[in-house]
C-alpha positions, 0 to 999 in steps of 0.5 A, spaced: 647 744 625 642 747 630 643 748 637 637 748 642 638 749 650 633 745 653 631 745 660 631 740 664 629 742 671 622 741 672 616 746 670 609 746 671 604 748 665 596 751 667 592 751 663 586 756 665 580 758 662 578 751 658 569 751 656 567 744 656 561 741 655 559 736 659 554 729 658 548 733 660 549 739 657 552 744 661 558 749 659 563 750 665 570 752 665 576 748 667 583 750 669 588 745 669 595 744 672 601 740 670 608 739 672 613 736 667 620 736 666 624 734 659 628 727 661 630 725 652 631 732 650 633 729 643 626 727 643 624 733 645 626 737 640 626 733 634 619 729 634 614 736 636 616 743 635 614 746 642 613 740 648 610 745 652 605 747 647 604 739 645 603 738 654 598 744 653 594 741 646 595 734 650 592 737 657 585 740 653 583 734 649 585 729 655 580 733 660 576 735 654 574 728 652 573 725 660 569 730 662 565 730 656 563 724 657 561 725 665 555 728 667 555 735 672 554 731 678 560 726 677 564 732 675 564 735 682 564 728 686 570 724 681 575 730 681 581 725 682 579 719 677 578 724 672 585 726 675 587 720 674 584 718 667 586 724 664 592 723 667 594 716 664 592 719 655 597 724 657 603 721 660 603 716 655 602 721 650 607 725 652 613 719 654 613 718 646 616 725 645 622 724 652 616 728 656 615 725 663 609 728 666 609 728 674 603 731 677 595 732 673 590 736 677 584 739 675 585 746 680 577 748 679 571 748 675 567 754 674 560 753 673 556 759 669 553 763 674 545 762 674 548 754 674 551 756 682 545 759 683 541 753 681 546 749 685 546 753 692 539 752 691 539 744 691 544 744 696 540 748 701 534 745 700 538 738 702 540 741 708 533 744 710 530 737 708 536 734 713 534 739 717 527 737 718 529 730 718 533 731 725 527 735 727 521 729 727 526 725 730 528 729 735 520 730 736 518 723 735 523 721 741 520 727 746 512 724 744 515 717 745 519 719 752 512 723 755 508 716 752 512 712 757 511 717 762 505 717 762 505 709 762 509 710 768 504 715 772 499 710 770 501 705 774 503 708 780 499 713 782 503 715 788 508 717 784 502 721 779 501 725 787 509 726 788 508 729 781 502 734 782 505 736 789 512 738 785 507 742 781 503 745 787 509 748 789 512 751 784 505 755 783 504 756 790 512 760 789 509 764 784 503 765 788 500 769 794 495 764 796 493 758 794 487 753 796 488 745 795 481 742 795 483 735 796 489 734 802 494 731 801 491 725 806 490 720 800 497 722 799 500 720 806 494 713 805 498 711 799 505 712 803 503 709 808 500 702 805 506 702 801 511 702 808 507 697 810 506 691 804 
């Protein structure tokens, strides 16, 4: 007769460090988390040698097999249904021996270091290209504003005269002297017909 204690209060498990090829090729590595707890310890003892030891093999070859199967790019942009599938083979696996497993997460994915510098590069290279979009748009809208302007000064050439005066003025605060040439007796003209129609 052999007597095992068996905890049945609920653990957690990591698994660090794991390399793993991805479909195109890129060797990164994994850590992996898992919280388990025993609820058939019969089952637990008597069909594996060590549950934990099975949940940690079981881990490995769930995340090995679903992120070998994925590019570098839906790595890092499907985290949780790579959770989420993984999860799946391993909770099966695991509810045969009296092993329930409540939470699965991939924690970090590490990637070799010439592959972030080439990363960061792509990343940063996506914000000036945004960046410089944002720009031409904003200059686009200024040649457009300054266009219809211009339509506007072209058809009132009272309002073209109000704007030269502005302008004058503001030289003629910067200046000691300043000589108009043409008066401002078109001006007043302008203002005048317009009192009158």
């Amino acid at each position: 007769v052999q007597i095992k204690v068996v905890d049945l209060k609920r653990q957690s498990l990591d698994v660090a460090g794991q390399e793993v090829l991805t479909k195109d090729r890129v060797t990164i590595r994994v850590n992996i988390a898992a919280e388990y707890r025993v609820v058939d310890p019969v089952k637990a003892v008597s069909m594996v040698k060590d549950f934990s030891e099975a949940l940690y093999r079981a881990l490995q070859y769930a995340f090995r097999k679903t992120l070998g199967a994925l590019t570098l790019d839906q790595v890092l942009e499907k985290k949780v249904t790579i959770d989420e599938e993984a999860a799946a083979k391993v909770r099966a696996d695991m509810a045969e021996i009296g092993v329930e497993v409540s939470d699965i997460a991939l924690k970090d994915v590490i990637l070799p270091g010439e592959m972030r510098e080439i990363l960061n590069q792509v990343v940063s290279a996506e914000k000036q290209a945004e960046a410089n979009i944002i720009r031409r748009r904003e200059e686009t809208n200024a040649t457009r504003s300054l266009l219809n302007t211009a339509r506007v000064m072209a058809e009132n050439p009272v309002m073209l005269r109000l704007k030269e005066l502005e302008a004058l003025e503001t030289i003629a605060g910067k200046v000691e002297r300043l000589t108009v040439h043409n008066g401002t007796g078109g001006l007043l003209n302008d203002l005048v017909k317009l009192r009158d129609s």
